[in-house]
Every structure is written in structure tokens, then in C-alpha cells.
C-alpha positions as CSV (number, residue, x, y, z in Angstrom):
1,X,0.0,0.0,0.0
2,X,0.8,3.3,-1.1
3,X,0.7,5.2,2.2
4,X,1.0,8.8,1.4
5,X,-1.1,8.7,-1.9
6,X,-3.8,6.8,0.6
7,X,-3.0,9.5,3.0
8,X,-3.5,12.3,0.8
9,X,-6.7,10.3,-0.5
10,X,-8.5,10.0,2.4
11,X,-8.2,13.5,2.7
12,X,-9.5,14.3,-0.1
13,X,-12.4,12.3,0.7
14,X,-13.0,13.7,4.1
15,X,-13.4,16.9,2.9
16,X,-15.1,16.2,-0.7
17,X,-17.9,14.2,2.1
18,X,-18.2,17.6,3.7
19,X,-18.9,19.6,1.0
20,X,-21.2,17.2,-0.8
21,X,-23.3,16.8,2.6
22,X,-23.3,21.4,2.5
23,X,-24.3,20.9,-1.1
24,X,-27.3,18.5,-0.6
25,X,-28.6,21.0,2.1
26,X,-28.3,23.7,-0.2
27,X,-29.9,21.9,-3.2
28,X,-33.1,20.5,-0.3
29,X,-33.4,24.3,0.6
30,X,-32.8,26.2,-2.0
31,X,-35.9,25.6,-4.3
32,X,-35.5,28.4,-6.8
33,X,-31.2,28.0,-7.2
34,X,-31.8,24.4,-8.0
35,X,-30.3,24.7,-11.4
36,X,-26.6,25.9,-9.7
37,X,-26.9,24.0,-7.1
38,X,-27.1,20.8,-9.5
39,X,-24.1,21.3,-11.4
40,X,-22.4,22.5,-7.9
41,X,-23.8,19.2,-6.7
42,X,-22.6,16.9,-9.9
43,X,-19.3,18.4,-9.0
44,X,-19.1,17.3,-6.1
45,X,-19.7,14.1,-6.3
46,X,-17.6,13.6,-9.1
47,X,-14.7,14.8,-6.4
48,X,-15.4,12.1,-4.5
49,X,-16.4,9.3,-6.7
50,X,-12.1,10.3,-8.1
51,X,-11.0,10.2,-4.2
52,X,-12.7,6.8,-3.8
53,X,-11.0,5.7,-6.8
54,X,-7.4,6.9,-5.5
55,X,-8.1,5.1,-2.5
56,X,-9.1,2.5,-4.3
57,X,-5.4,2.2,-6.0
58,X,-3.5,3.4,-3.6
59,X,-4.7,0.4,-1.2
60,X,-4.3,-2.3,-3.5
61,X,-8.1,-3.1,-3.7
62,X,-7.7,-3.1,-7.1
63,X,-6.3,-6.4,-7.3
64,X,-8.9,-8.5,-5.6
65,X,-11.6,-6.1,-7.0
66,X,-10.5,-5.4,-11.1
67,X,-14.3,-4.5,-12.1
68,X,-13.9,-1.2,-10.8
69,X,-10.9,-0.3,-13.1
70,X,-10.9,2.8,-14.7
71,X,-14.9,2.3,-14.5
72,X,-15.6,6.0,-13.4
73,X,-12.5,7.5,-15.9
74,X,-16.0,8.5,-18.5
75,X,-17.5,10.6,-16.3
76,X,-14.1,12.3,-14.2
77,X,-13.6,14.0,-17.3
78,X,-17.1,16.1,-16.9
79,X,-14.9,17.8,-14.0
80,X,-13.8,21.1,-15.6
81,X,-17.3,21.0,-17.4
82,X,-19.3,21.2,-14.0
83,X,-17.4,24.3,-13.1
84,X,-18.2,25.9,-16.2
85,X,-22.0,24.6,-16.5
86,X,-21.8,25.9,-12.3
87,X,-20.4,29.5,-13.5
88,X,-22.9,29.6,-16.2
89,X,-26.6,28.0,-14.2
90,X,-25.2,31.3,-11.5
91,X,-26.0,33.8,-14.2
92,X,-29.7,31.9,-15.5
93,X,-28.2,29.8,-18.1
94,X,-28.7,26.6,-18.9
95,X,-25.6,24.9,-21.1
96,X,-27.7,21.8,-21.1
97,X,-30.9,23.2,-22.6
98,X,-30.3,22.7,-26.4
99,X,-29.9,19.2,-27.7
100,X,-26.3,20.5,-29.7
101,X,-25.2,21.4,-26.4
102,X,-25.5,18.4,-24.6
103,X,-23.9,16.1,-27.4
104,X,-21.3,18.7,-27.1
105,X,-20.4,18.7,-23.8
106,X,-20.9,14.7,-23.2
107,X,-18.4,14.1,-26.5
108,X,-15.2,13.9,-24.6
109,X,-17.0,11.7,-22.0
110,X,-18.4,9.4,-24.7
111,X,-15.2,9.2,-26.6
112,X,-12.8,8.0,-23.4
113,X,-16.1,5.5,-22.5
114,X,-15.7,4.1,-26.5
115,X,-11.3,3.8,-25.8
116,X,-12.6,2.1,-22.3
117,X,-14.7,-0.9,-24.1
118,X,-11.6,-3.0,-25.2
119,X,-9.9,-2.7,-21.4
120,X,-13.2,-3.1,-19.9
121,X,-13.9,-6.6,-22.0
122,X,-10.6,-7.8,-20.5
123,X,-10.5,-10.6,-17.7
124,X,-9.7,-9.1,-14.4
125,X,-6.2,-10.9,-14.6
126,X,-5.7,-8.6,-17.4
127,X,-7.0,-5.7,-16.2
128,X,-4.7,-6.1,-12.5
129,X,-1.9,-7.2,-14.7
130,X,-2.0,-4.0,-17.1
131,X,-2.7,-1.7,-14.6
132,X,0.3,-2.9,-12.1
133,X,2.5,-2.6,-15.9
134,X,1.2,0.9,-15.9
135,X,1.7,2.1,-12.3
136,X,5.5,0.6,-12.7
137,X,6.1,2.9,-16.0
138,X,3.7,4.2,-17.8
139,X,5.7,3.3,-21.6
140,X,4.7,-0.4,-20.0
141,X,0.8,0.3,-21.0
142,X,-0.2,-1.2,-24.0
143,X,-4.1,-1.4,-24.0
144,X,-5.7,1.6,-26.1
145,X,-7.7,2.9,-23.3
146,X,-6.3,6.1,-22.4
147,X,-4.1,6.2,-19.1
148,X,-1.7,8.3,-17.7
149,X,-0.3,10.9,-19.1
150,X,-3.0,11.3,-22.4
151,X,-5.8,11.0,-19.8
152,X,-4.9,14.2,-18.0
153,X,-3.9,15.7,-20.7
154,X,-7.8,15.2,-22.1
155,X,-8.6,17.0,-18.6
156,X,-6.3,19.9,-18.4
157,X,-7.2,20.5,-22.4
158,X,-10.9,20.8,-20.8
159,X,-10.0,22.8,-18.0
160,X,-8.8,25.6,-20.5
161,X,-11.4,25.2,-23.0
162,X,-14.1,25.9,-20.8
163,X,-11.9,28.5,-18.9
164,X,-11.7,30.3,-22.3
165,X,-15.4,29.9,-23.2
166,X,-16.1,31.2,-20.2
167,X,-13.8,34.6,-20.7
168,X,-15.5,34.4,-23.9
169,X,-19.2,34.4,-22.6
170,X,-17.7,37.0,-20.2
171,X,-20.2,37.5,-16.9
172,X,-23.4,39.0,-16.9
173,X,-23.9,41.0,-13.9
174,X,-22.0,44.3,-12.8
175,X,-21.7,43.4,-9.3
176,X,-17.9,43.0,-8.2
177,X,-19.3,40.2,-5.9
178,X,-20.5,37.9,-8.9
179,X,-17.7,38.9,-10.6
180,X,-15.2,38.0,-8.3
181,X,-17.0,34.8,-7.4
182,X,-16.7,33.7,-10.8
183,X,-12.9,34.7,-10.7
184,X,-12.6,31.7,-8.1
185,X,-14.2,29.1,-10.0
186,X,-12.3,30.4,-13.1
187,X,-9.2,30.1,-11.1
188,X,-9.8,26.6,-10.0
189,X,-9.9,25.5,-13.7
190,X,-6.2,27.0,-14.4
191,X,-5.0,24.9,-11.3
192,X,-6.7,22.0,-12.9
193,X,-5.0,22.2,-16.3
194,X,-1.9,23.8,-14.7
195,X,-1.3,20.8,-12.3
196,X,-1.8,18.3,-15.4
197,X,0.6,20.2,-17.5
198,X,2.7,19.9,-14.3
199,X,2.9,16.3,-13.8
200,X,3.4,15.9,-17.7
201,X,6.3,17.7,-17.9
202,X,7.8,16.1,-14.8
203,X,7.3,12.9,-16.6
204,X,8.7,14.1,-19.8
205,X,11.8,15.4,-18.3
206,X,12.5,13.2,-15.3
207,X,10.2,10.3,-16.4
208,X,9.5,10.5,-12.7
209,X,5.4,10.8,-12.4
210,X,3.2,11.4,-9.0
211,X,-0.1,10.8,-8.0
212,X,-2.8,13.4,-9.0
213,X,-4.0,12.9,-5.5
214,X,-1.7,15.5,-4.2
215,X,-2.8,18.1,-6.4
216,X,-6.4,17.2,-5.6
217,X,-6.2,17.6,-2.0
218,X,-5.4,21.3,-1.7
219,X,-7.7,22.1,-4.7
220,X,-10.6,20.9,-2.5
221,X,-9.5,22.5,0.3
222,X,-9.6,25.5,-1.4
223,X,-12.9,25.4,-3.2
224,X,-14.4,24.0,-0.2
225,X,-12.9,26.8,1.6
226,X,-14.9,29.4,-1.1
227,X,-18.3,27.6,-0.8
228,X,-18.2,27.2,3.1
229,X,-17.1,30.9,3.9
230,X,-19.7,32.0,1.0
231,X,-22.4,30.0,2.6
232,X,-24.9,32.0,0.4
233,X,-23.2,30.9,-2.8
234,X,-22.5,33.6,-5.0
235,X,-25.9,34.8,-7.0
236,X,-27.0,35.5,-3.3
237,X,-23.5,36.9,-1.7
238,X,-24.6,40.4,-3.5
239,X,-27.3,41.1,-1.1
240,X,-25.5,39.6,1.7
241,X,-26.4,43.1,3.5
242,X,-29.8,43.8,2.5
243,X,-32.7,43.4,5.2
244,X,-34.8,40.1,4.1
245,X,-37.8,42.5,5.0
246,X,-40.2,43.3,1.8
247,X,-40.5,46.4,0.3
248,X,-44.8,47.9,0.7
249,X,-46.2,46.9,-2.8
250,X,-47.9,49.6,-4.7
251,X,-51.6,48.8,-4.7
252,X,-51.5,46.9,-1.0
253,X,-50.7,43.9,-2.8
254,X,-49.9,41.1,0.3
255,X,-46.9,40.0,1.1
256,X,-47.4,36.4,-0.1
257,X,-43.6,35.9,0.9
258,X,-44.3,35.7,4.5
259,X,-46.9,32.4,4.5
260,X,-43.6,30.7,3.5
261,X,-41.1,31.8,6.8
262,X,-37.6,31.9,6.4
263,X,-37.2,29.6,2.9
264,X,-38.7,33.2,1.4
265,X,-35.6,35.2,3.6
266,X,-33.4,35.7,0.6
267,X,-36.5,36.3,-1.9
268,X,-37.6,38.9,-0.1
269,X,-34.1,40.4,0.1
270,X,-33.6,40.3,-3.7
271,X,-37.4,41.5,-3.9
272,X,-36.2,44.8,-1.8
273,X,-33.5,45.4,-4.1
274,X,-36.0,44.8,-7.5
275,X,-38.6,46.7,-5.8
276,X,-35.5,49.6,-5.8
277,X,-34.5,49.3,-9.1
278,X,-38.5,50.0,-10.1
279,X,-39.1,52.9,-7.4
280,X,-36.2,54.7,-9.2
281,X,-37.9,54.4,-12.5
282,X,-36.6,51.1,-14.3
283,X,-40.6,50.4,-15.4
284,X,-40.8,53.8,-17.6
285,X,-37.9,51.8,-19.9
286,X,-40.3,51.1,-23.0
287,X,-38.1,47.8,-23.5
288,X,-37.7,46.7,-20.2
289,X,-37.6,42.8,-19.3
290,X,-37.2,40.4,-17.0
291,X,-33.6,39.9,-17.9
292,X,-32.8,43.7,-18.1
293,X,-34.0,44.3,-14.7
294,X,-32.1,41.1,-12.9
295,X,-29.0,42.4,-14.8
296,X,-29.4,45.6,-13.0
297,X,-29.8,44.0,-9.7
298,X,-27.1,41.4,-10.3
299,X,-29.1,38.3,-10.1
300,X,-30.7,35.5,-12.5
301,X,-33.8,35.9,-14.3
302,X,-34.4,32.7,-12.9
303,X,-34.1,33.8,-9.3
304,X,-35.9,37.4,-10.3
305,X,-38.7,35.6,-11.5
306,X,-39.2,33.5,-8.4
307,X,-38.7,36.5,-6.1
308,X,-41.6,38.5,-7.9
309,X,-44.1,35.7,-7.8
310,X,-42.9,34.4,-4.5
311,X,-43.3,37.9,-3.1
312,X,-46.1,39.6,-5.0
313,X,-48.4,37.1,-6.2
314,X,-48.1,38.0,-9.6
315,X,-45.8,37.5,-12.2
316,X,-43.0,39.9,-14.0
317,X,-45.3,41.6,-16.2
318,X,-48.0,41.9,-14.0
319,X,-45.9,43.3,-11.5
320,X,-44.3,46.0,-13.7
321,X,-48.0,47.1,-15.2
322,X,-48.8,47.8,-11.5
323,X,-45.8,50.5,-11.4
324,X,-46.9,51.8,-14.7
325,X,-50.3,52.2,-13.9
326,X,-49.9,53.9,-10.5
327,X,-47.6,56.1,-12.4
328,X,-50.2,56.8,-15.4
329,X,-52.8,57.1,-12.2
330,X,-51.0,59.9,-10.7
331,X,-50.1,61.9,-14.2
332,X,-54.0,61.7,-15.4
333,X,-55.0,63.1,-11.7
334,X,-52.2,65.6,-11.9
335,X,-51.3,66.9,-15.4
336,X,-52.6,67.8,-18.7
337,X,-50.5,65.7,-20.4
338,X,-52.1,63.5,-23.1
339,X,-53.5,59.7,-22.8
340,X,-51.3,59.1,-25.3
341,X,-48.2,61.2,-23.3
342,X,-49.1,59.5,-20.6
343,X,-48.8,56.0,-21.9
344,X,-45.5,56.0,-23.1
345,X,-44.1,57.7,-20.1
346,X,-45.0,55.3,-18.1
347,X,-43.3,52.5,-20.0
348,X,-45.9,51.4,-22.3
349,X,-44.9,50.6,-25.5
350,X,-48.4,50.7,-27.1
351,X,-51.7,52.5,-26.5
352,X,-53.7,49.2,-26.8
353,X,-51.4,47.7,-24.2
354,X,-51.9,50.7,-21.8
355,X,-55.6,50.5,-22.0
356,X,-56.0,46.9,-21.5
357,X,-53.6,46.7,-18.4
358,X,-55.8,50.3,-17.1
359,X,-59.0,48.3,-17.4
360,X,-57.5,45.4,-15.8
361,X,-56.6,47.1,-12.8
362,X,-59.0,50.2,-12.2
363,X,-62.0,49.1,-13.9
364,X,-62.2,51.7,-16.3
365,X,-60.7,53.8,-19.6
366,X,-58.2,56.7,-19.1
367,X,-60.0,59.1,-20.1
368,X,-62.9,57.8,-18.2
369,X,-60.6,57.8,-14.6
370,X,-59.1,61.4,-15.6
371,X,-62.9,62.7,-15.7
372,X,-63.8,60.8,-12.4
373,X,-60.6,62.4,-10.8
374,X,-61.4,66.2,-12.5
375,X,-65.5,65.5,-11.2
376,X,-63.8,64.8,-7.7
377,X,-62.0,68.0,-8.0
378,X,-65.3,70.2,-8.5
379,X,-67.5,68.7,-6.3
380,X,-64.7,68.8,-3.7
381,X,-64.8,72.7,-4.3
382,X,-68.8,72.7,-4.4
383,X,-70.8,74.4,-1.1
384,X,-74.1,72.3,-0.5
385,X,-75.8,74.6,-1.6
386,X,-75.0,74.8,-4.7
């Protein structure tokens, strides 16, 4: 047994247990970050299922176990792609949604489970016997499935091409928070494909190679590090110092966020902040949208959307007509501007639009509340006698 590969192993696995036991509790309580919280959770146990398998070698229980050779090498190369898919679900994106996509992204897993088949169909003699060739020099290997050396180079080549699509997608939020969060995860991909190109060129020059194990370790320590002292992982560290209290709704709309307790806590928090971004005049923008408006906040659409129907009991457009028409309400009672003025200042983009949402929610035309509020006026000014 190889003691200090087992060593650094079991490490590994400690922690990786840890941080998949914090990511189940997150995926359970987290209803609407389910989507991050997936690939987060994929990652994870990914982590461990490639500690178990160090273990695994470094103890020997290879040899009166073969079936489990290189059985999880297929899906340890989805690594660097869970980090990017991770990086991506944070911002409302799913890389998974599109049929293209997910042939795409499952190619290099399908192409080292098709070089597998031939080792896999060996006898587990063969297998133990090959793999003891392989761990004694790697130029002893001679079965096509890939090992060593061409394996990580498969994952470091990963690591950077997901790392560049990602500085190609670039981030879209202009918080430094979500920014910087992303910086982290981008930053474990580069120690990924850094450490492989590490070990290569040891082997290359020295022809002395070490176990991956040792590079694993501290990589988990450090992203479990991240996620444990970011326990609101990142689309929610941005409001970290908001008040989870609600904003009053225009039109005494309830609170529906507070039948729910504290699973609504960070809703209500991201609602305060949306509620902001609408008080200061974001609903007059002609084109504005759900992803506009969680842009400006520096969330998800995703996670904008369930705030707004979790905390106003209506959905994004609904909510937004509200604004407009309280606005349209006030400049009808007030000025002499126009129906027509009125409408697009207050964010509609057509007249038959504005009318239909006016109806909806007062009952009545435009020009039929602007002579109700002008008949209020007079009488108000009236005596009774007259």
C-alpha cells in the first residue's frame, strides 16, 4: 500500500464528504437555485467518486476487486465542465438546454467511455496485470484505453477550454461580488489544467510521475474553503447586507412571501432590491424585461422571476403594469398631459397595451378615470348649496 497517496486520498475524501453533505442541504433548501446548485452538486460528487477511486489504488483493492478499473475514468472527465455549466446555471443559463449542447459537452465523456470498451472486455487478470504494468512505467501500457499521461492531458485540455469559453461568454452582472466569485471558480480550472501540465512535464523530463491525489487535495481544500465561507453561494452573496424584510407593494398587494417563513428570507431580500430598481424608474424603460431588470440587480432571471411571484403574487409583467399604472394614475390626476403622453411615459410601449392593463386594474378607460378624478376636484370645491 501506497501510504501517502492513501493518505492524501482519504483527505481528499473527508473533505469532498463535507462539501457534498453542505451541497445536498443547499440543493433541499434552495428551491428556486436548483439549477446551480445541480451542477455544484454533480461536481461534487464527481470529487469524491475520483478520491474513492485513488483510495481504491492506492490500497491495492484493485487487485482483488478489477471490475472497478478505470470504470468512473468516462464521467471524471465532466470535471472542468461542471465548473463551467456551475459558473454559467449562477448567471440563468442553462448549457444543457439545447440538444447541440448536450452532445457537445458529453463528446469527450463518450469518446474516453468508446477507448474504455476494449480494457473493460478484459478478464480481471488482465486488467490487474496492465494496470500494475502501468503504475511501474507508464511506456509499459499497451491497452488503447487512455491512461496516464493522455488522460490528463484530455482533462487539463478541458480545463482551458471551458476556462476560455467562459472569458468568452464573459459575466453578466455588474456586481464586483459575482464577478469575483466567478474569478474563483475560473481560477480553479487554471490549477486544474496547470497541475496536469505539471505532472506531464515532470514525466517528460525526469520520467519520474506522482499521483494526482496530491494536487487534488489542496484544490478541495480551497474550493471547499470558497463555498463554506460564501455559505450564500455567490448569485446570493450580492445582497449579503440587504434586510430580508419586503418592500410595501404599490396597490397593497400582500406579502405572499411571508406564508412561506424563512425559505422566502433571501426572496424577499432580492425582492427589496428589485422593488429599488422599479421605485427609481426602471418600469418607464419602454423595453424593459425580466432579464434587463435582474441584470441591473445582479441576479438571475431565474431567481428574479421567483422572487416576484414568491413575493407579489403575480408575475414579472403583471408586477411592472402595477408601477406603470400607478404612475399613469398619478399623471391623469395631476397633469394635462395627453393619454397618449401618458402611456409611453409610463413605460408602455403601445396605446392598446396601456388600455387593456388600465381596465384590468382600475376598472375603467383613461379618459374615463381622468374625468372621475377632474369630477372629484369640482365637487370637492362645491358648497351644498350649490
Amino acid at each position: 500500500m501506497n501510504y501517502w497517496t492513501g493518505a492524501a486520498a482519504l483527505v481528499c475524501l473527508c473533505i469532498g464528504i463535507i462539501l457534498l453533505m453542505a451541497s445536498l442541504t443547499w440543493f433541499v433548501n434552495r428551491r428556486h437555485d436548483r439549477l446551480p446548485m445541480a451542477y455544484l452538486l454533480a461536481l461534487v460528487c464527481l470529487v469524491v467518486l475520483q478520491s474513492l477511486e485513488f483510495l481504491y489504488h492506492a490500497s491495492g483493492w484493485f487487485q482483488p476487486f478489477p471490475f472497478f478499473l478505470k470504470l468512473i475514468d468516462p464521467l471524471i472527465v465532466l470535471i472542468p465542465f461542471c465548473v463551467y455549466g456551475y459558473i454559467r446555471a449562477l448567471q440563468g443559463e442553462n448549457v444543457l438546454s439545447q440538444t447541440r449542447g448536450r452532445w457537445l459537452h458529453a463528446s469527450p465523456m463518450i469518446a474516453v467511455a468508446l477507448l474504455a470498451i476494449p480494457f473493460w472486455s478484459l478478464p480481471g487478470e488482465a486488467k490487474v496485470h496492465w494496470m500494475i504494468q502501468g503504475m511501474n512505467s507508464e511506456a509499459l501500457w499497451q491497452p488503447v484505453t487512455l491512461f496516464g499521461n493522455p488522460y490528463l492531458a484530455v482533462i487539463g485540455g478541458l480545463s482551458l477550454f471551458y476556462w476560455g469559453l467562459q472569458n468568452k461568454h464573459g459575466i453578466n452582472s455588474r456586481k464586483v461580488a459575482v464577478k469575483e466569485w466567478v474569478g474563483h471558480l475560473q481560477r480553479i480550472q487554471l490549477v486544474i489544467a496547470g497541475s496536469m501540465a505539471l505532472r506531464i512535464t515532470i514525466y517528460l523530463i525526469y520520467d519520474e510521475s506522482f499521483s494526482v491525489t496530491y494536487v487534488l487535495a489542496p484544490t478541495m481544500a480551497y474550493l471547499t474553503y470558497l463555498l463554506l465561507t460564501h455559505a450564500r453561494p455567490p448569485a446570493h452573496l450580492l445582497r449579503a447586507n440587504l434586510e430580508p424584510i419586503a418592500e410595501p407593494f404599490i396597490g397593497g398587494q400582500p406579502d405572499v412571501a411571508a406564508e412561506h417563513g424563512g425559505e422566502s428570507s433571501l426572496s424577499r431580500a432580492l425582492f427589496s432590491e428589485l422593488c429599488n430598481a422599479m421605485e427609481q424608474g426602471a418600469f418607464r424603460d419602454t423595453a424593459l424585461t425580466l432579464r434587463k431588470l435582474a441584470d441591473t440587480c445582479g441576479t438571475t432571471t431565474h431567481q428574479a422571476s421567483a422572487a416576484i411571484n414568491l413575493c407579489s403574487g403575480a408575475n414579472f409583467y403583471e408586477w411592472v403594469n402595477r408601477y406603470r399604472i400607478d404612475a399613469a394614475n398619478q399623471a391623469l390626476a395631476s397633469t394635462d398631459l395627453s393619454v397618449t403622453e401618458i402611456c409611453y411615459e409610463s413605460g408602455f410601449n403601445s396605446k392598446s397595451t396601456f388600455n387593456t392593463a388600465f381596465r384590468k386594474i382600475n376598472g375603467c378607460t383613461p379618459t374615463e378615470f381622468r374625468k372621475k378624478q377632474e369630477n372629484n376636484q369640482t365637487g370637492g370645491l362645491q358648497t351644498p348649496g350649490s
